[in-house]
N, C-alpha and C positions, 0 to 999 in steps of 0.2 A: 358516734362516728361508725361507718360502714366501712366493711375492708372486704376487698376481694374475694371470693373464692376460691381455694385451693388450686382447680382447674383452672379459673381465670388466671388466676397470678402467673401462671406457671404457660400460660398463652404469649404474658407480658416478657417474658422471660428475652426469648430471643428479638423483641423489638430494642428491650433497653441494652442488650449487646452489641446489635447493630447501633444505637446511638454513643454509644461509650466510645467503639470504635472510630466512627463520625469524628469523635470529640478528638481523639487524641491525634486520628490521621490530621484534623486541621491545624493541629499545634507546629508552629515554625521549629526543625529541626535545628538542631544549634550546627554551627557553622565555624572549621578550623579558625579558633581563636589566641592569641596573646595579651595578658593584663598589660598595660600601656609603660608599666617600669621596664617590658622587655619589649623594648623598642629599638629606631634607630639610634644610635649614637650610646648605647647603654653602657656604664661602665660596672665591668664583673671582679669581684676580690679576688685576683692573684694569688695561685696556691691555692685555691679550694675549688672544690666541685662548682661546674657552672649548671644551677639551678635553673631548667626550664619548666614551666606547665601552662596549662591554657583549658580552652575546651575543644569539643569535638561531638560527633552522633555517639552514644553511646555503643561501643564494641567498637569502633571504628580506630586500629591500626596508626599511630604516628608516630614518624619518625623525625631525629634532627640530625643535623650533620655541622660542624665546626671546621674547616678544613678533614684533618687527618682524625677528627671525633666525630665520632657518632652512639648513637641508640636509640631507643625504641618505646614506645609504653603502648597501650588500648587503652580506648577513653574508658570509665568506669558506668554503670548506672547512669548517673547524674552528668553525664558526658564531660567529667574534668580530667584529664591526666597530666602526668610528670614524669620527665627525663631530666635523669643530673648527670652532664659529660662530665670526663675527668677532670680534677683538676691539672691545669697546665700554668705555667712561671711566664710565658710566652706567647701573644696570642696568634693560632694557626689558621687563623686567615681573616679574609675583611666581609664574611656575608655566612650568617647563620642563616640554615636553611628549614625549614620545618615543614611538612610533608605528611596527610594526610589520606591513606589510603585510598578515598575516594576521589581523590584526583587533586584538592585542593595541595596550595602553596605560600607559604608567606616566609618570605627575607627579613631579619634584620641585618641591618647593614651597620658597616663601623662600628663595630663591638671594639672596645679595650678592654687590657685589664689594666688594673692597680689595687689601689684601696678606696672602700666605700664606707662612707660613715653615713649614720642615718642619725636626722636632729630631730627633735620632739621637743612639747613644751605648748605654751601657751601667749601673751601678745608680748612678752621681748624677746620670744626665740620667733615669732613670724614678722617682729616689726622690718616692715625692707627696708633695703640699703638707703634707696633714693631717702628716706626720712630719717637719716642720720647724720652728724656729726663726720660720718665716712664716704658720704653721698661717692666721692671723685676715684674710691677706692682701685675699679675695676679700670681705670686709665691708663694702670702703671700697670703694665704689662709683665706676668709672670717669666721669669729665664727659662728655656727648654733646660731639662725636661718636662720640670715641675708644668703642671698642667692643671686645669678643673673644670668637671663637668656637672653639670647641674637638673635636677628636677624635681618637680614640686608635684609631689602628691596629690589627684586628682583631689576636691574638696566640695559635697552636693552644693548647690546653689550659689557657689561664693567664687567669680569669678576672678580668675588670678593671670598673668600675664605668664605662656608657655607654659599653662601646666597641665599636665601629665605627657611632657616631652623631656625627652634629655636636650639638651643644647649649650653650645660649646659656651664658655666663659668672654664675656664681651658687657660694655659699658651697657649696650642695651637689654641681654637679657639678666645681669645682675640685679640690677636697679629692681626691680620687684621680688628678688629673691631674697630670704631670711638674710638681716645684717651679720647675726652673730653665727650663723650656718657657714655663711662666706666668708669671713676674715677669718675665719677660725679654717676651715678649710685651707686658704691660700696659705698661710703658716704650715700645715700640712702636708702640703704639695711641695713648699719650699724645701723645708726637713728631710721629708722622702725623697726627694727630684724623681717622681711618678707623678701617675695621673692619680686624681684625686675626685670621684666619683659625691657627689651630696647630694640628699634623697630627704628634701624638708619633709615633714609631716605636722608641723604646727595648726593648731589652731585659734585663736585670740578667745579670750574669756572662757577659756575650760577649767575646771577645777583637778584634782586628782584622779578622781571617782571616774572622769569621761573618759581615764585612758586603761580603766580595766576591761581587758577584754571581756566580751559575754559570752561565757563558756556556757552559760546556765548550769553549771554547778559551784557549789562554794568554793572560793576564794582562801587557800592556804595561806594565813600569814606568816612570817620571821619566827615569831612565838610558836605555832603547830597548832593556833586556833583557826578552828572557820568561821566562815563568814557568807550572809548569801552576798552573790554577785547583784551590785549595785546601777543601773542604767540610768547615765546622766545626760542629759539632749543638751546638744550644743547648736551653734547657732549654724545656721542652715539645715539643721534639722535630723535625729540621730543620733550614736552612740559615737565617739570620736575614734576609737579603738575599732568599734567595726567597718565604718565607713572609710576612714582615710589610710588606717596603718595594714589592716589584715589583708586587704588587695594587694600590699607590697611584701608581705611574706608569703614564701618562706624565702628570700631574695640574701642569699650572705654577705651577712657588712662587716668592715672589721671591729666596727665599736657604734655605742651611740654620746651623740653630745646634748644634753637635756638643760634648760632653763624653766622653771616652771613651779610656782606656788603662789603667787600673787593672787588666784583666786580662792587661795584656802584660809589667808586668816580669818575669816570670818563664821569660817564652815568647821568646826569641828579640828581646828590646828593643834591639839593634842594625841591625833591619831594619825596625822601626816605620815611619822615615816613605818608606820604599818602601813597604809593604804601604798605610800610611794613602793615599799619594798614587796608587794603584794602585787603590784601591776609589773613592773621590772621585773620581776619571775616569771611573768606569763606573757611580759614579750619576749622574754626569751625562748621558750615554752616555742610560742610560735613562731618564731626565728628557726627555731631549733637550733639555737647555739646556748647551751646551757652554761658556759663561761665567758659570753660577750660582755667587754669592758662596756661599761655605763661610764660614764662620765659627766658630774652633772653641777650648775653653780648653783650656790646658796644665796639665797636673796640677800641684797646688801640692808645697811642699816638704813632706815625709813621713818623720819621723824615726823611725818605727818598720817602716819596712819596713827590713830588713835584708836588705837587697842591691844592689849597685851598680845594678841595674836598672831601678827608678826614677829616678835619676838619669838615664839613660841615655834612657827615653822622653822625660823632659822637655826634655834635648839634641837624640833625635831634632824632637820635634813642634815645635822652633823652627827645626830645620833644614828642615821638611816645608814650610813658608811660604815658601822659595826656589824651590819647586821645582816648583813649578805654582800660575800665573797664577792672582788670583782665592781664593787661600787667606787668610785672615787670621785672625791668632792673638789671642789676649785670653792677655795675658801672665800670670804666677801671682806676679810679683816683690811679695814684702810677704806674701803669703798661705801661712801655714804650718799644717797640719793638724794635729789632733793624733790622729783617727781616720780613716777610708779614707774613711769616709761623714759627714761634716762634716754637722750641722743645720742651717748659716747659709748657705742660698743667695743672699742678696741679693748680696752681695760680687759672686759668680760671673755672677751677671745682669747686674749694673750693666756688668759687664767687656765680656760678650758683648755688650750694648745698645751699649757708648760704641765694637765696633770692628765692628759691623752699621752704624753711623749715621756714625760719624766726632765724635759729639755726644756729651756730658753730660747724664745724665738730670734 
Protein backbone atom coordinates (compact mmCIF):
# COMPACT_ATOMS: atom_id res chain seq x y z
CA UNK A 1 0.00 0.00 0.00
CA UNK A 2 1.03 3.67 -0.99
CA UNK A 3 0.31 6.54 1.16
CA UNK A 4 0.72 10.11 0.30
CA UNK A 5 3.32 12.33 0.52
CA UNK A 6 3.85 14.69 3.20
CA UNK A 7 3.27 17.60 0.75
CA UNK A 8 0.48 15.89 -0.83
CA UNK A 9 -1.42 15.08 2.26
CA UNK A 10 -1.09 18.13 3.65
CA UNK A 11 -2.52 19.66 -0.13
CA UNK A 12 -5.70 17.13 1.10
CA UNK A 13 -5.77 18.93 4.17
CA UNK A 14 -8.12 21.79 3.28
CA UNK A 15 -10.37 19.84 0.72
CA UNK A 16 -11.35 17.29 3.63
CA UNK A 17 -12.23 20.43 5.82
CA UNK A 18 -14.20 21.81 3.36
CA UNK A 19 -16.09 18.39 3.16
CA UNK A 20 -16.44 18.01 6.95
CA UNK A 21 -18.01 21.18 7.00
CA UNK A 22 -20.32 20.20 3.83
CA UNK A 23 -21.29 17.30 6.17
CA UNK A 24 -22.15 18.81 9.12
CA UNK A 25 -23.81 22.13 7.52
CA UNK A 26 -26.32 19.45 5.84
CA UNK A 27 -27.22 17.82 9.09
CA UNK A 28 -30.97 19.08 10.07
CA UNK A 29 -30.57 21.20 13.02
CA UNK A 30 -32.66 20.10 15.92
CA UNK A 31 -35.78 22.14 16.30
CA UNK A 32 -37.58 23.53 19.97
CA UNK A 33 -38.77 20.18 21.05
CA UNK A 34 -40.95 18.44 23.94
CA UNK A 35 -40.88 14.41 25.00
CA UNK A 36 -44.62 13.73 24.30
CA UNK A 37 -45.37 13.04 28.44
CA UNK A 38 -45.09 17.02 28.33
CA UNK A 39 -47.97 17.39 26.39
CA UNK A 40 -51.39 18.66 26.40
CA UNK A 41 -53.61 17.60 29.12
CA UNK A 42 -50.27 16.53 31.31
CA UNK A 43 -50.82 15.91 34.79
CA UNK A 44 -47.77 17.35 37.06
CA UNK A 45 -47.15 16.15 41.00
CA UNK A 46 -48.50 18.70 43.23
CA UNK A 47 -45.84 20.21 45.58
CA UNK A 48 -42.87 19.51 43.69
CA UNK A 49 -40.85 21.12 41.17
CA UNK A 50 -42.57 21.05 37.47
CA UNK A 51 -39.83 19.30 35.51
CA UNK A 52 -39.46 20.62 32.03
CA UNK A 53 -36.79 19.57 29.18
CA UNK A 54 -36.73 18.91 25.58
CA UNK A 55 -34.28 19.87 22.80
CA UNK A 56 -33.22 22.79 20.92
CA UNK A 57 -29.82 24.00 18.49
CA UNK A 58 -27.24 23.60 20.71
CA UNK A 59 -26.37 27.34 22.77
CA UNK A 60 -29.67 28.29 21.90
CA UNK A 61 -31.47 30.22 24.89
CA UNK A 62 -34.99 28.66 26.37
CA UNK A 63 -37.33 29.69 28.22
CA UNK A 64 -40.84 28.66 30.00
CA UNK A 65 -43.35 30.38 31.58
CA UNK A 66 -46.35 28.87 33.95
CA UNK A 67 -48.50 31.70 34.70
CA UNK A 68 -46.70 33.63 37.41
CA UNK A 69 -43.41 30.87 36.91
CA UNK A 70 -40.90 30.99 34.90
CA UNK A 71 -37.08 30.32 33.86
CA UNK A 72 -34.53 29.55 31.70
CA UNK A 73 -31.84 26.85 30.57
CA UNK A 74 -29.41 26.98 26.98
CA UNK A 75 -29.58 23.77 25.09
CA UNK A 76 -26.24 22.06 25.94
CA UNK A 77 -23.88 20.40 23.11
CA UNK A 78 -26.12 17.81 22.31
CA UNK A 79 -28.88 20.47 21.97
CA UNK A 80 -31.19 18.90 25.26
CA UNK A 81 -32.01 21.29 28.02
CA UNK A 82 -33.98 21.53 31.36
CA UNK A 83 -36.10 24.01 33.35
CA UNK A 84 -37.63 22.92 36.67
CA UNK A 85 -40.40 25.85 37.71
CA UNK A 86 -41.23 25.92 41.38
CA UNK A 87 -43.03 23.75 42.90
CA UNK A 88 -46.57 25.15 43.37
CA UNK A 89 -49.96 23.41 45.46
CA UNK A 90 -52.11 25.26 42.89
CA UNK A 91 -51.90 25.42 39.31
CA UNK A 92 -51.15 29.13 37.88
CA UNK A 93 -52.60 29.12 34.83
CA UNK A 94 -53.99 26.84 31.73
CA UNK A 95 -51.08 27.22 29.00
CA UNK A 96 -47.30 26.58 29.55
CA UNK A 97 -45.34 28.44 27.32
CA UNK A 98 -41.89 27.35 26.09
CA UNK A 99 -39.90 29.72 23.97
CA UNK A 100 -36.91 29.46 22.11
CA UNK A 101 -34.70 32.13 21.48
CA UNK A 102 -34.61 31.76 17.95
CA UNK A 103 -37.94 32.64 17.55
CA UNK A 104 -39.67 29.20 17.86
CA UNK A 105 -42.82 28.40 20.29
CA UNK A 106 -44.66 25.58 21.64
CA UNK A 107 -47.87 25.65 24.22
CA UNK A 108 -48.99 22.96 26.43
CA UNK A 109 -52.13 23.59 27.24
CA UNK A 110 -54.28 22.13 30.42
CA UNK A 111 -51.61 21.25 32.50
CA UNK A 112 -53.03 20.03 36.10
CA UNK A 113 -51.67 19.31 39.08
CA UNK A 114 -52.29 16.23 41.56
CA UNK A 115 -50.65 12.99 41.95
CA UNK A 116 -48.84 10.93 39.33
CA UNK A 117 -48.24 7.43 39.69
CA UNK A 118 -46.18 5.49 37.12
CA UNK A 119 -47.07 1.60 36.42
CA UNK A 120 -44.50 -0.75 35.21
CA UNK A 121 -44.54 -4.53 34.70
CA UNK A 122 -45.08 -6.86 32.26
CA UNK A 123 -48.51 -8.62 30.40
CA UNK A 124 -50.90 -8.31 33.61
CA UNK A 125 -49.79 -4.79 34.43
CA UNK A 126 -50.40 -4.01 30.31
CA UNK A 127 -53.31 -6.55 30.01
CA UNK A 128 -56.34 -3.66 29.01
CA UNK A 129 -59.39 -2.95 30.61
CA UNK A 130 -61.59 -3.94 27.64
CA UNK A 131 -60.17 -7.87 28.26
CA UNK A 132 -61.22 -8.03 31.75
CA UNK A 133 -63.62 -9.10 33.98
CA UNK A 134 -63.92 -4.99 34.61
CA UNK A 135 -64.47 -4.26 30.83
CA UNK A 136 -67.82 -1.58 32.01
CA UNK A 137 -65.38 -0.12 34.66
CA UNK A 138 -64.95 3.46 33.09
CA UNK A 139 -69.07 3.79 32.80
CA UNK A 140 -69.44 4.72 36.43
CA UNK A 141 -68.35 8.00 36.31
CA UNK A 142 -65.87 9.16 39.04
CA UNK A 143 -67.52 12.21 41.84
CA UNK A 144 -65.71 15.57 41.30
CA UNK A 145 -63.07 16.05 42.46
CA UNK A 146 -61.63 12.72 42.09
CA UNK A 147 -60.61 12.86 38.55
CA UNK A 148 -57.95 10.57 36.12
CA UNK A 149 -55.85 11.09 33.47
CA UNK A 150 -54.17 8.77 31.45
CA UNK A 151 -51.10 8.00 29.13
CA UNK A 152 -49.45 5.38 27.78
CA UNK A 153 -45.90 5.38 27.16
CA UNK A 154 -44.82 5.71 23.69
CA UNK A 155 -43.74 1.71 22.80
CA UNK A 156 -41.42 1.00 19.18
CA UNK A 157 -43.51 -0.80 16.81
CA UNK A 158 -46.46 -1.85 19.07
CA UNK A 159 -49.30 0.18 18.30
CA UNK A 160 -51.49 1.00 21.09
CA UNK A 161 -54.69 3.28 21.20
CA UNK A 162 -53.72 7.14 22.30
CA UNK A 163 -50.47 6.66 23.11
CA UNK A 164 -48.10 9.05 23.97
CA UNK A 165 -51.11 11.52 24.75
CA UNK A 166 -52.67 12.28 27.99
CA UNK A 167 -56.29 12.07 27.63
CA UNK A 168 -59.09 12.49 29.89
CA UNK A 169 -60.77 9.41 31.54
CA UNK A 170 -63.74 8.08 29.25
CA UNK A 171 -65.11 4.48 28.40
CA UNK A 172 -63.32 4.89 25.20
CA UNK A 173 -59.89 5.88 25.97
CA UNK A 174 -59.76 3.44 29.08
CA UNK A 175 -60.56 0.41 27.39
CA UNK A 176 -57.04 -0.03 25.90
CA UNK A 177 -55.26 1.27 28.91
CA UNK A 178 -53.56 -1.02 31.62
CA UNK A 179 -56.64 -2.73 33.76
CA UNK A 180 -54.74 -2.96 36.88
CA UNK A 181 -53.11 0.91 36.16
CA UNK A 182 -56.70 2.05 36.02
CA UNK A 183 -58.79 0.49 38.81
CA UNK A 184 -56.07 0.94 40.83
CA UNK A 185 -55.71 4.62 40.01
CA UNK A 186 -59.60 5.33 40.19
CA UNK A 187 -59.35 4.17 44.05
CA UNK A 188 -56.87 6.76 44.10
CA UNK A 189 -58.47 9.46 42.74
CA UNK A 190 -61.32 8.55 44.95
CA UNK A 191 -59.20 8.61 48.39
CA UNK A 192 -57.31 11.73 47.36
CA UNK A 193 -60.59 13.61 45.69
CA UNK A 194 -57.62 15.03 43.21
CA UNK A 195 -56.54 14.38 39.91
CA UNK A 196 -54.95 11.47 39.50
CA UNK A 197 -52.36 11.47 36.50
CA UNK A 198 -51.11 7.43 35.10
CA UNK A 199 -48.18 7.18 33.09
CA UNK A 200 -48.34 3.07 31.94
CA UNK A 201 -44.97 1.90 30.81
CA UNK A 202 -45.69 -1.84 30.61
CA UNK A 203 -44.66 -4.18 28.41
CA UNK A 204 -46.00 -7.92 27.90
CA UNK A 205 -43.44 -10.77 27.93
CA UNK A 206 -40.31 -8.81 29.56
CA UNK A 207 -38.55 -10.56 32.12
CA UNK A 208 -36.60 -8.43 35.03
CA UNK A 209 -33.41 -8.15 33.26
CA UNK A 210 -35.44 -5.67 30.33
CA UNK A 211 -36.12 -3.12 33.02
CA UNK A 212 -32.51 -2.53 34.01
CA UNK A 213 -31.55 0.44 32.82
CA UNK A 214 -28.19 0.62 30.42
CA UNK A 215 -26.01 2.69 32.17
CA UNK A 216 -23.25 0.70 30.70
CA UNK A 217 -21.82 0.44 33.91
CA UNK A 218 -22.13 -2.27 36.57
CA UNK A 219 -25.22 -2.69 38.37
CA UNK A 220 -25.01 -2.14 42.40
CA UNK A 221 -26.93 -4.75 44.09
CA UNK A 222 -28.88 -4.82 47.72
CA UNK A 223 -25.82 -6.99 48.79
CA UNK A 224 -22.92 -4.11 47.46
CA UNK A 225 -21.95 -6.68 44.57
CA UNK A 226 -21.57 -5.76 41.01
CA UNK A 227 -22.67 -6.83 38.30
CA UNK A 228 -22.32 -6.08 34.47
CA UNK A 229 -25.41 -4.34 32.98
CA UNK A 230 -27.50 -7.08 31.37
CA UNK A 231 -29.44 -5.98 27.76
CA UNK A 232 -32.62 -8.01 27.22
CA UNK A 233 -34.81 -7.18 23.69
CA UNK A 234 -38.16 -7.09 24.05
CA UNK A 235 -40.53 -7.44 21.64
CA UNK A 236 -40.85 -4.63 19.18
CA UNK A 237 -37.33 -4.50 19.57
CA UNK A 238 -34.78 -3.07 22.24
CA UNK A 239 -34.10 -2.53 25.76
CA UNK A 240 -37.51 -1.98 27.65
CA UNK A 241 -35.79 0.45 30.18
CA UNK A 242 -34.35 2.46 27.40
CA UNK A 243 -36.95 2.83 25.04
CA UNK A 244 -40.18 3.07 26.89
CA UNK A 245 -39.33 4.35 30.70
CA UNK A 246 -36.19 6.76 30.22
CA UNK A 247 -38.15 9.15 27.61
CA UNK A 248 -40.55 9.65 30.61
CA UNK A 249 -37.87 10.60 33.15
CA UNK A 250 -36.91 12.63 34.78
CA UNK A 251 -40.88 13.51 34.94
CA UNK A 252 -41.94 13.50 39.22
CA UNK A 253 -44.40 10.81 40.10
CA UNK A 254 -45.59 10.30 43.49
CA UNK A 255 -44.97 6.46 43.50
CA UNK A 256 -44.81 3.52 41.14
CA UNK A 257 -47.37 0.51 40.94
CA UNK A 258 -45.37 -2.60 39.65
CA UNK A 259 -46.81 -6.25 38.59
CA UNK A 260 -44.41 -8.27 37.15
CA UNK A 261 -42.45 -11.80 37.34
CA UNK A 262 -44.34 -14.10 35.32
CA UNK A 263 -41.48 -14.10 32.79
CA UNK A 264 -38.88 -14.98 35.38
CA UNK A 265 -39.56 -18.46 36.66
CA UNK A 266 -37.88 -19.93 34.22
CA UNK A 267 -34.95 -17.58 34.09
CA UNK A 268 -32.92 -17.69 36.86
CA UNK A 269 -35.81 -17.18 39.89
CA UNK A 270 -33.24 -17.36 42.56
CA UNK A 271 -31.82 -14.16 41.81
CA UNK A 272 -35.21 -12.24 41.20
CA UNK A 273 -35.20 -9.96 44.07
CA UNK A 274 -31.37 -8.94 43.49
CA UNK A 275 -32.11 -8.23 39.93
CA UNK A 276 -35.78 -6.55 40.98
CA UNK A 277 -33.92 -4.48 43.71
CA UNK A 278 -31.09 -3.68 41.39
CA UNK A 279 -33.38 -1.98 38.57
CA UNK A 280 -35.86 -0.22 41.34
CA UNK A 281 -32.58 1.61 42.37
CA UNK A 282 -31.76 2.83 39.10
CA UNK A 283 -35.23 3.83 38.32
CA UNK A 284 -35.00 5.71 40.90
CA UNK A 285 -31.66 6.94 40.09
CA UNK A 286 -33.33 8.28 36.93
CA UNK A 287 -36.38 9.59 38.36
CA UNK A 288 -34.11 11.18 40.62
CA UNK A 289 -36.46 10.52 43.51
CA UNK A 290 -34.12 8.40 45.71
CA UNK A 291 -37.12 7.59 48.20
CA UNK A 292 -40.06 6.84 45.57
CA UNK A 293 -42.46 4.51 47.01
CA UNK A 294 -42.52 1.29 44.71
CA UNK A 295 -45.31 -0.61 45.29
CA UNK A 296 -45.50 -3.73 43.78
CA UNK A 297 -47.77 -7.39 43.75
CA UNK A 298 -46.35 -10.73 44.33
CA UNK A 299 -47.50 -13.13 41.90
CA UNK A 300 -50.32 -15.28 43.19
CA UNK A 301 -50.33 -19.09 43.71
CA UNK A 302 -50.22 -20.89 40.21
CA UNK A 303 -50.80 -24.58 40.01
CA UNK A 304 -50.12 -25.03 36.64
CA UNK A 305 -46.76 -23.85 36.16
CA UNK A 306 -44.83 -26.76 36.68
CA UNK A 307 -41.82 -25.74 38.21
CA UNK A 308 -40.49 -24.89 41.48
CA UNK A 309 -39.79 -21.40 39.98
CA UNK A 310 -42.60 -19.81 40.59
CA UNK A 311 -42.61 -20.52 43.91
CA UNK A 312 -39.33 -19.43 44.11
CA UNK A 313 -40.03 -15.68 42.71
CA UNK A 314 -42.95 -15.35 45.02
CA UNK A 315 -40.21 -16.23 48.11
CA UNK A 316 -37.87 -13.95 46.16
CA UNK A 317 -40.34 -10.78 45.81
CA UNK A 318 -41.28 -11.09 49.69
CA UNK A 319 -37.76 -11.19 50.30
CA UNK A 320 -37.07 -8.04 47.95
CA UNK A 321 -39.33 -5.86 50.44
CA UNK A 322 -36.37 -6.24 53.15
CA UNK A 323 -34.01 -5.04 51.23
CA UNK A 324 -34.44 -1.63 50.07
CA UNK A 325 -36.25 1.03 51.98
CA UNK A 326 -39.49 2.16 50.50
CA UNK A 327 -40.50 -1.30 48.75
CA UNK A 328 -43.85 -2.44 49.51
CA UNK A 329 -45.37 -5.57 48.57
CA UNK A 330 -49.35 -6.15 48.17
CA UNK A 331 -49.26 -9.80 49.28
CA UNK A 332 -51.02 -12.72 46.94
CA UNK A 333 -52.07 -14.66 50.32
CA UNK A 334 -55.82 -16.03 49.40
CA UNK A 335 -55.25 -15.39 45.59
CA UNK A 336 -54.89 -18.56 43.50
CA UNK A 337 -54.80 -18.38 39.76
CA UNK A 338 -56.03 -20.72 37.60
CA UNK A 339 -54.53 -19.13 34.33
CA UNK A 340 -51.12 -16.89 33.97
CA UNK A 341 -53.40 -13.99 32.90
CA UNK A 342 -56.42 -13.96 35.40
CA UNK A 343 -59.48 -11.69 33.98
CA UNK A 344 -60.34 -10.35 37.52
CA UNK A 345 -58.11 -7.36 38.13
CA UNK A 346 -60.02 -5.92 40.89
CA UNK A 347 -58.73 -8.19 43.54
CA UNK A 348 -54.96 -6.99 42.36
CA UNK A 349 -55.91 -3.29 42.61
CA UNK A 350 -57.72 -3.20 45.67
CA UNK A 351 -54.29 -4.80 47.04
CA UNK A 352 -51.97 -2.43 45.48
CA UNK A 353 -54.42 0.71 46.40
CA UNK A 354 -54.79 -0.67 50.29
CA UNK A 355 -50.58 -0.88 50.33
CA UNK A 356 -49.99 2.64 48.17
CA UNK A 357 -52.45 4.40 50.89
CA UNK A 358 -52.19 2.30 54.05
CA UNK A 359 -56.25 2.47 53.55
CA UNK A 360 -59.23 0.49 52.35
CA UNK A 361 -60.91 1.26 49.34
Amino acid sequence: MRFPSLPAAANLLPSLLVTAAALLASQPALALGLPPVLSDGVVFQRGKPVRLWGTAKPGEKVTAAWGSLGGSATAGSTGHWRIDLPAVQQSPGDTILVTGSAGEQLRIRNPLLGQVWLCGGQSNMAMQLRRTDQANAATQALAAPARVRLFRAPTPDIQRSNEGAWVDDSPASASGFSAVCYLTGRMLATHAQDVVGLIDTSVGATGIEAWVPDTGKSIITAEGQNRQANRHSMAGGGDAFETVVKPVAPFHVRGMLWYQGEGDYRRNPGRYAELFVGAMSHWRRNFEQPDMPIVYMQLPVFDQAKSKGWEEVRSQQAKAERMLPGLRMAGSSGIVATEIHPTDKMEVARRLFARATAASP
